[in-house]
N, C-alpha and C positions, 0 to 999 in steps of 0.2 A: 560796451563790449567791442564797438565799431576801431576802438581807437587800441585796446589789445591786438583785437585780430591784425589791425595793419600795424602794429608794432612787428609782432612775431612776423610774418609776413616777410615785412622789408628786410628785418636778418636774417631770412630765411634764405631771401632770394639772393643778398648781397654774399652770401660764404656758399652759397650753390655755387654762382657765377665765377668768384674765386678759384675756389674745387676745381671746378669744371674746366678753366679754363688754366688751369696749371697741367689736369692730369692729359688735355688736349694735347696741350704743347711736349711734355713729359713724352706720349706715348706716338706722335707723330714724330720725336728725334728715335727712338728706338725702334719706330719701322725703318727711316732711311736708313737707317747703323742696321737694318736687318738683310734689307735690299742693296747694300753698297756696292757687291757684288756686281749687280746688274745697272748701277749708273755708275757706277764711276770710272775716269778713263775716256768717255765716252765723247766730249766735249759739247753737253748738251747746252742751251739757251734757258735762260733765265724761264720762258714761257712753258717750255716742256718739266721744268723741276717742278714749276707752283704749280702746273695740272695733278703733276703726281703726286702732291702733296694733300690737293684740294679733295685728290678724290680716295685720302688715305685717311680722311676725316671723317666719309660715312663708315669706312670700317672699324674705325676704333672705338666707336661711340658704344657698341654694346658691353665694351667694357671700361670703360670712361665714366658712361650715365651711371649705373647703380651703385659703383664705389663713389660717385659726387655725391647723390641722394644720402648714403649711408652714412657718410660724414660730416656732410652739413648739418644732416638731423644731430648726431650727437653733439657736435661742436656747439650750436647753439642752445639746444636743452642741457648740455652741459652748462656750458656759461649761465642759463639762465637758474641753474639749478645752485649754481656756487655764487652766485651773489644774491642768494636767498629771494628770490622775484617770483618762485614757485609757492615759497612760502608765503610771500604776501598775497598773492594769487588767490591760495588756499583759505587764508584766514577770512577774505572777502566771497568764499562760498565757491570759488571757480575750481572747475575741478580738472585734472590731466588731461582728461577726453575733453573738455571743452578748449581747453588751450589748443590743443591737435586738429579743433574741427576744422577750422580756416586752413589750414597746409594739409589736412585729411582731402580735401576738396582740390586741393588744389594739386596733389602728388596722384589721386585718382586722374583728376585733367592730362596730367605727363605721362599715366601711364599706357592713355588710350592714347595720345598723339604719338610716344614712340610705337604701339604698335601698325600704328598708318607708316612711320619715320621707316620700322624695319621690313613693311610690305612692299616699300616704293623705293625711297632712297637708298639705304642700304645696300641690296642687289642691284641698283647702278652703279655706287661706288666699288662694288669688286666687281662687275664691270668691266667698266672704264680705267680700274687699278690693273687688272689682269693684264688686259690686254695692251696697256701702255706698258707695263711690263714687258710683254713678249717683246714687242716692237723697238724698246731700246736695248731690248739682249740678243737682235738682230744689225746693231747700227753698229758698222767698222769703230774698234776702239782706235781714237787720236793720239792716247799714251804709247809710250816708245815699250816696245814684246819685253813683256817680264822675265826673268831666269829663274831657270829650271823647273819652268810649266810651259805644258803645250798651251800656245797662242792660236786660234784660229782664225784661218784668215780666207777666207773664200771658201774655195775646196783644197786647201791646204793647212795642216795642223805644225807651228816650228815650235822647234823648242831650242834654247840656250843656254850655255854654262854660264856665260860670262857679255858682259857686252863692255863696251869705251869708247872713246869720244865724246862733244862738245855736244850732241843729239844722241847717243848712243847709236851710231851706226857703225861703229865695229863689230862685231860677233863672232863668239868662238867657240868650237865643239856644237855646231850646227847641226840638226836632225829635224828632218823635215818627213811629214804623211804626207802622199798627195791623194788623192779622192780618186776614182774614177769614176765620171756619170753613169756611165753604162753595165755598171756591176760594183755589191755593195765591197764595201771590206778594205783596210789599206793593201793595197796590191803594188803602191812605189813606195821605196822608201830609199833619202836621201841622204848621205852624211858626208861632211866634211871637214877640216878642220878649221876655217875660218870664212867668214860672210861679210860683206857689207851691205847694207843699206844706201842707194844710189838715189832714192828718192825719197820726199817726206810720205809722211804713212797717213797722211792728210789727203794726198792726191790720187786719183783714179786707180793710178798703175803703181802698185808695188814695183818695184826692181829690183833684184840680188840677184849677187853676185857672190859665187862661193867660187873656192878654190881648194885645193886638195882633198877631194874626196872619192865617194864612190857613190854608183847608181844601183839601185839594187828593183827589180821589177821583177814578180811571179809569173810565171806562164799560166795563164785561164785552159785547164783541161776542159772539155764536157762529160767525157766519163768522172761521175763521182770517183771510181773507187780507186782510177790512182791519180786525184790530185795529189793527194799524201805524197805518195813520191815523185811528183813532177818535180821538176828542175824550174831554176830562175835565171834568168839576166842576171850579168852583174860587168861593172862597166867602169876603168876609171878616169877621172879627168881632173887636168890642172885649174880650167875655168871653167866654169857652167852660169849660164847667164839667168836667171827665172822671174819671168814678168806675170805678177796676181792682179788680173782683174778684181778688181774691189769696189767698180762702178755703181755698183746691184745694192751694194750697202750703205751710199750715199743718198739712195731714192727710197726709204722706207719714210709708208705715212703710219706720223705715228696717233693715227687716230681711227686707221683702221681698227675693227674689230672683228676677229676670227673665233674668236671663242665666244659662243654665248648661247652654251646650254646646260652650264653647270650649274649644283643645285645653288649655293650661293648668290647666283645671278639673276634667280629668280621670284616671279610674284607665286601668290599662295595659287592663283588657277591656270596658273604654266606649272609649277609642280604638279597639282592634281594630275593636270593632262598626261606628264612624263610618266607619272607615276603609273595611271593606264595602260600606258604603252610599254613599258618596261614590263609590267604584268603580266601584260599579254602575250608578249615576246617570250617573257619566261618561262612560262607555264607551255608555250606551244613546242618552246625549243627542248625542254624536257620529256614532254610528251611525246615526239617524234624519235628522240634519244633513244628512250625506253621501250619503242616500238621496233625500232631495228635494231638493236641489241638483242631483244626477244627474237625475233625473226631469225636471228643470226645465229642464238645459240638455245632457243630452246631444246630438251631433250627429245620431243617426238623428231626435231629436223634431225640434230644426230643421229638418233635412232632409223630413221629414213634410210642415210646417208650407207649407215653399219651395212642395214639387210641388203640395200642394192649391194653394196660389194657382196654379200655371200652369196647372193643368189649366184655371182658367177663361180661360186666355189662348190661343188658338189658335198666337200666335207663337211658332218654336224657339229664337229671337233669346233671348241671355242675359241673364237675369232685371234686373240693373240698369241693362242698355243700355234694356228696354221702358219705362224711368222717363223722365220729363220733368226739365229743370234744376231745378226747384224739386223735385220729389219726391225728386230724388236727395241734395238739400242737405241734408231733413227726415227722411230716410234713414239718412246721415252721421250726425244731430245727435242723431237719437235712438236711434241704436247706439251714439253717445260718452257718449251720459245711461246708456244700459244698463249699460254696464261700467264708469261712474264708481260707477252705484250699486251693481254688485255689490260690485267693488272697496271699498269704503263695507261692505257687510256681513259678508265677510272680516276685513276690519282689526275689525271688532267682534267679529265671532265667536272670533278668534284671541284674542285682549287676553280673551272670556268666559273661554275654555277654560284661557288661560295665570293668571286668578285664580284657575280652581278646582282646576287644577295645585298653585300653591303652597299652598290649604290642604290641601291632599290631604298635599304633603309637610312642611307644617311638623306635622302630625296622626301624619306615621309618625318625625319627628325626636323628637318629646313621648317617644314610649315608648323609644326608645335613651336621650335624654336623663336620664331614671331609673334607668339602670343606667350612667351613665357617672358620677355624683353619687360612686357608693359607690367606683367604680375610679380615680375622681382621688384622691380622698382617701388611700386604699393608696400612687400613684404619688408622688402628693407628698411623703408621710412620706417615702417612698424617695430623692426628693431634697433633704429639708431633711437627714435627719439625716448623711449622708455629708456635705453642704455644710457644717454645724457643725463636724465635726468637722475640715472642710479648713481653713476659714478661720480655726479657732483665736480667735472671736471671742463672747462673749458680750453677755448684754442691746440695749437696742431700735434701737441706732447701724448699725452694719455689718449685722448679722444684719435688720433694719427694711429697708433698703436693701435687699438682695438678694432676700429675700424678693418685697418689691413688683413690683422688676423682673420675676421669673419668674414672678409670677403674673399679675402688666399682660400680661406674653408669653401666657401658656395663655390666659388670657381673652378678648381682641382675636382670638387665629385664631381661636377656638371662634368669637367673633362674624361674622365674617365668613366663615369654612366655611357654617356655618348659612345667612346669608343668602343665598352661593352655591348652595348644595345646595337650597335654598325656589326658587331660579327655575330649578329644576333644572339647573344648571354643572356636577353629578355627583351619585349615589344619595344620596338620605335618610340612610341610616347613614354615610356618610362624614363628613358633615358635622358628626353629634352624636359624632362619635369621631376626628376628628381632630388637635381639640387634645391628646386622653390619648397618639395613638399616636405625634405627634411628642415628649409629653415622656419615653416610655415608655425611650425608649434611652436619653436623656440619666439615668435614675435609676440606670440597670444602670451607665452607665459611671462615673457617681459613686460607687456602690458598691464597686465596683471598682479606684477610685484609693484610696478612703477607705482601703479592704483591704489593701492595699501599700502605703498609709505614701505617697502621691504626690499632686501639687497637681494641679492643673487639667490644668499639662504642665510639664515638666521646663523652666527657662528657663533655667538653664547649656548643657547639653544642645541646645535649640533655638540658641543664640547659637554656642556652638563650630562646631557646623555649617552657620549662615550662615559663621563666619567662616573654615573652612577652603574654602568654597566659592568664595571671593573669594583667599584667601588665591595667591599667585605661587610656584608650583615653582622652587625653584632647579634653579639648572644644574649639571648631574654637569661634572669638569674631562673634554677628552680624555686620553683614554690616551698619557703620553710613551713614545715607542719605544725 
């Protein structure tokens, strides 16, 4: 038996590796093609691409591993099924379960090490992915300003119709944001009809040079209530000269890290802790809500509020009859202002509590989600390899196929369980375990066909019995007397 088990074994592990090391490659070009956005242009170093690639590989891995698992198992219980090796197998007494013990043993081994893989590694790699991210969608782009998208560039946003020359530094139908530090909002805005670029977009100092345009600047009110109609500058000039410090963008490290307390980033007892503290937070921050809201408008304070005023009234006559037609319209107007604007705080307050809800639960999905890594993986094996052996089909055709399908299936409800279970539709844990627990029956029962020698379902069997169902009872003759 020593020489089956590493028979099966060695194929086992040789079209794992394969798999594995295809859907690697496969799913690290389709995060760059995700991110291109944010590297490209950039004119980064050989050094900065393989980090961010290096550390795009603990992220793919949770969907990498179980479609490998899924497909190697059938790929080779396929193969071994279609060149009758089961059958010989069988005829020598060995039976499906015992062919499976050696990779049983060994797919349990992988399933506890990915869950060590997705407590540690994992939440470094988005990390370390994150935050290289942020810091090259802060690095001055090298490429010559795009047309007809704002470019930003320090504290100034250009946009272009057209650009020409040998570097592109013609430009025309120029429109420029400028920032102001000191208060948010674009408050300049520049246009003109043509630009050069004076200097490369490599160097410290931006330089342009526009010519025929106009300046346009708002005037900063302090009273809100006639910014609306305050006036602006406006200003025109043949040449305007405009030097962008871009120094600040040439010294980003890009190994800083600024972000790291989201839940992906983290171990199972740094969530617990978060998880604590956001509880606590929310539960007080409600409880306070609810206290001065009460405070504010329970009916004994109104009612307080009423008899002081009548007491200064001698009359018993009811409080909105002692009003005049105009006091009672400004009455009306500004009890309908009162409960628009409560109403107004409510919807805000609800839409607060319902964000800090879902991080609350997508915080307690993070730590099931780490133990459900290692239990897909077991579940799956459980159904690639009975599947192989059903379908009697080896290499990447049929066995590619099906595979896909049942893992497109697990994957999509996992996606949407989660995001039901995040606006809470049902408990946290539901949501990170119930793609395994829907395909959890589907493996026993595959097992169980595989076991007894039967397909999906008997399809004689299913047709005799439509067809006697349909089928017209003859008629017994009567009895001649």
């Amino acid at each position: 038996m020593k020489i089956l088990d590493r028979y099966i074994l060695t194929q086992f592990i040789k079209t794992f590796l394969s798999v594995f090391i295809v859907l690697m490659f496969i799913l690290i070009l389709q995060a760059i093609w995700l991110y291109i956005k944010d590297i490209a242009g950039k004119d980064l170093d050989f050094v900065t691409i393989a980090k961010f690639m290096a550390y795009t590989i603990p992220v793919i891995v949770p969907l990498a591993l179980p479609l490998s698992i899924l497909l190697a198992s059938i790929m080779v219980f396929g193969n071994m099924a279609e060149n009758y090796e089961f059958a010989a197998m069988k005829s020598n007494g060995i039976s499906l379960q015992r062919a499976m013990l050696s990779l049983t043993v060994v797919i349990i081994t992988l399933g506890v090490t990915s869950f060590v893989f997705a407590n540690t590694v994992i939440p470094w790699g988005h990390l370390k992915q994150r935050n290289l991210r942020r810091n090259i969608a802060q690095v001055k782009p090298a490429m010559a300003i795009s047309k007809n998208v704002f470019n930003q560039l320090a504290d100034i946003n250009i946009k272009v119709a057209d650009k020409s020359g040998d570097r592109g530094q013609y430009l025309t139908d120029v429109i420029i944001h400028r920032k102001n530090p000191l208060r948010s909002g674009n408050w300049t805005v520049i246009k003109s009809e043509k630009g050069e670029l004076k200097s490369s977009l490599k160097s410290d100092i931006i330089q342009l040079v526009l010519s025929n345009g106009n300046y346009y600047e708002d005037l900063f009110v302090e009273n809100p209530t006639k910014r609306a109609s305050s006036p602006f500058v406006k200003s025109y000039f043949d040449t305007y000269t405009l030097n962008v410090d871009v120094s600040a963008l040439n010294d980003v490290d890009m190994d800083s890290e600024n972000v790291t307390d989201d839940h992906q980033m983290l171990k199972i007892h740094e969530l617990k802790s978060q998880i604590d503290s956001f509880s606590y937070k929310f539960n007080e921050n409600k409880d306070v809500y609810n206290q001065t809201q009460h405070s504010k408008w329970a009916p004994n304070r109104l009612t307080n509020i009423i008899k002081d005023y009548m007491k200064e009234e001698p009359d018993d006559s009811p409080f909105f009859e002692r009003l005049n037609a105009y006091q009672q319209r400004r009455t009306i107007e500004d009890a309908m202002n009162k409960v628009t604007q409560q109403e107004y705080v409510l919807r805000t307050r609800q839409e607060q509590l319902q964000r800090e809800l879902v991080r609350l639960n997508k915080y307690e999905m993070e730590i099931h989600k780490k133990y459900v890594l290692g239990v897909a993986c077991i579940i799956l094996f459980f159904i690639g390899a009975p599947l192989g052996a059903i379908i009697r089909k080896g290499g990447m055709g049929l066995p590619l196929v099906v595979a896909t399908m049942f893992f497109l299936t697990y994957h999509f409800i996992g996606i949407f369980a989660e995001k039901a279970a995040a606006e809470g539709a049902f408990p946290a844990w539901i949501g990170s375990w119930m793609s395994t627990l829907i395909i959890f029956p589907i493996g026993v029962f595959l097992t169980y066909r595989a076991t007894t020698d039967q397909g999906f379902f008997n399809i004689n069997f299913t047709l005799d019995s439509l067809l006697k169902r349909f089928k017209k009872k003859r008629k017994t003759p009567a009895a001649t007397p």
